[in-house]
N, C-alpha and C positions, 0 to 999 in steps of 0.2 A: 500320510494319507493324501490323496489326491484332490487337490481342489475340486470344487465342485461351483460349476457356474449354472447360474441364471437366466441364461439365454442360450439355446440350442447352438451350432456351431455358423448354419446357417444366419441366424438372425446377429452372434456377433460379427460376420462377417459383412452383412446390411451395415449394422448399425460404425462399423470403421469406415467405410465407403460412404454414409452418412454424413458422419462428423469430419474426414477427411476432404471432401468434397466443401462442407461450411467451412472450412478455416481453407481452404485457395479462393471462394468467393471473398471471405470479407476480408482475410489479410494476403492472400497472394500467394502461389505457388513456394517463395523462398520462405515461408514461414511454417511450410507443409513439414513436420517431422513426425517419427514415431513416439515421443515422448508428450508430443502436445494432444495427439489423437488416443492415446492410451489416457489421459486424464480427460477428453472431452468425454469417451464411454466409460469410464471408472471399471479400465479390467486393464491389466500389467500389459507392460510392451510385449512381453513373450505372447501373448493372448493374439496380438498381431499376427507373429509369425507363424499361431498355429492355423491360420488360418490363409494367409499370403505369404506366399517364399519369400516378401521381399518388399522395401518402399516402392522400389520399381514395377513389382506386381499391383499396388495400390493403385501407382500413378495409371496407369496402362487402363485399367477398370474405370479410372473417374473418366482417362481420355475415350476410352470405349463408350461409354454414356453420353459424352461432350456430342462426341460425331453423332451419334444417332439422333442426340439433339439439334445439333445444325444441322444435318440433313432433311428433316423432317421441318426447318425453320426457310428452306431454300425453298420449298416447292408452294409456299403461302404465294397467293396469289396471280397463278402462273398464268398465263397470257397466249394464245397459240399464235400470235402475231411477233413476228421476228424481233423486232427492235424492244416490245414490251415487254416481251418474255426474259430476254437476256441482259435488258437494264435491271427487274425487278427480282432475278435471280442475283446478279451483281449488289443489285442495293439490300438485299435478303442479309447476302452474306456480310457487309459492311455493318448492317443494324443489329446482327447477331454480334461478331466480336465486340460491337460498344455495348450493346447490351450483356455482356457477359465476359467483359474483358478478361478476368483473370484466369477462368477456364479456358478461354481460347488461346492466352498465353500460353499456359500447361501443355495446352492439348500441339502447339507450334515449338516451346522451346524445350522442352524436356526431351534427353536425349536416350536414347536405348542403349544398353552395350550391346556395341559390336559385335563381342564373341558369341552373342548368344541370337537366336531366332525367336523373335517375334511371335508370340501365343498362335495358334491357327484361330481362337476365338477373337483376336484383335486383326490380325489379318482377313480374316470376313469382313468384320464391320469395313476397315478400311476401303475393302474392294466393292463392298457394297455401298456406300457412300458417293464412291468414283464412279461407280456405275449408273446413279441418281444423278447425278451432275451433268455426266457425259450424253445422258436422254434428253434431260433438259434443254442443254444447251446444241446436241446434233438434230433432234427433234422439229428444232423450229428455224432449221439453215435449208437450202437446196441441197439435193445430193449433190456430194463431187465424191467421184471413186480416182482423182488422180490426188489426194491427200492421205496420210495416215490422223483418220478424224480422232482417236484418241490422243495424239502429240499436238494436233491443233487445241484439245479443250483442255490439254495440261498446259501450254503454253498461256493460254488466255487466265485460266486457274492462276497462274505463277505470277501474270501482270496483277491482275485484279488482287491477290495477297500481296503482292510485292508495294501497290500503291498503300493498304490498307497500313504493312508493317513500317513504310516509311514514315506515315504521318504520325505516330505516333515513338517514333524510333527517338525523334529531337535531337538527331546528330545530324554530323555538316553535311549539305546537297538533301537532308529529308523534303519528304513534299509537306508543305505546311497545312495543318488543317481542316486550315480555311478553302484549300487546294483539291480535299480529298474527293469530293463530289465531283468536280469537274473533271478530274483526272481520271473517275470512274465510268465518266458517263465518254470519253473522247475515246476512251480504252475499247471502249465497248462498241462503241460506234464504229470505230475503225475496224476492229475487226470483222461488225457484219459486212460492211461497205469492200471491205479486199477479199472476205469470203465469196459474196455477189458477183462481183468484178469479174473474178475468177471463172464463178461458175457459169457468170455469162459469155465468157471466150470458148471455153469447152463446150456448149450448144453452139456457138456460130461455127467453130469446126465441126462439128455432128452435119 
């Protein structure tokens, strides 16, 4: 006879994305398995699968919710004045990873396989994310049409996480962090000031 469960397909499906999601907050991404999440909801590991092809499909769901959550963490208190807007975007994103370090882990070091393509549902969020970011941050600069402004805000993206993963990395050359603020705020700075710069040459030739 067929087992017969207690919660619709959908709601066991919530309730693993639930408990999986609790145990990368309070123990960490490397403690995330299908044996620990199948006793957190008291229904068999199979009960997992019939609902997610896979731990990789779990992970991808909690990082899908991650991003919508930092995205929507980035646009607090935005500022239409250049240097406040993209310090407090910068400092958004710093208070979000300490605020929620273990999911930002997940959501930065878990890795997809290769052979396989990316959900279309998790490639949204993704592009949509990128596309909050990229308003944010082209939004509040001078136009310039001699850049490609989306490699400009992936570049700036890749500093600003590059200082964040360092100071916490605690390997040799990391930025210490007692370091990380300032290294946030010079990051930042510099790039309005050679964005500017820029855009001020391209009006004197006009």
């Amino acid at each position: 006879m067929a087992r017969r469960y207690k919660h619709s397909l959908e709601e066991i499906a919530a309730l693993i994305l639930h408990a999986a999601e609790t145990i990368v907050i309070e123990e960490g991404y490397a403690a995330l398995n299908a044996r620990k999440i199948a006793l957190a909801v008291g229904y068999t590991i199979g009960s997992i699968y019939m609902v997610f092809d896979s731990m990789g499909d779990v992970v991808l769901h909690i990082n899908t919710k991650t991003l919508a959550e930092m995205t929507a963490y980035l646009q607090h208190n935005q500022s239409k004045n250049t240097h406040s807007a993209l310090e407090s975007l910068a400092k958004n994103y710093f208070d979000y990873a300490t605020q929620n370090f273990n999911k930002w882990q997940l959501l930065f070091e878990y890795t997809a396989s290769k052979n396989k393509a990316l959900p279309p549902w998790y490639q949204q969020q993704l592009d949509s994310s990128f596309h909050v970011i990229t308003s944010l941050v082209i939004d509040t600069l001078p136009n310039r049409t001699d850049i490609d402004s989306t490699l400009a805000v992936k570049t700036l993206w890749g500093g600003l996480h590059g200082i964040y993963a360092l100071s916490v990395s605690h390997k040799l050359g990391a930025i210490d962090g007692s370091q990380r603020d300032a290294s946030r705020i010079l990051l930042v700075r510099s790039f309005i000031a050679g964005w500017i710069a820029e855009s001020d040459k391209i009006q004197k030739v006009k």
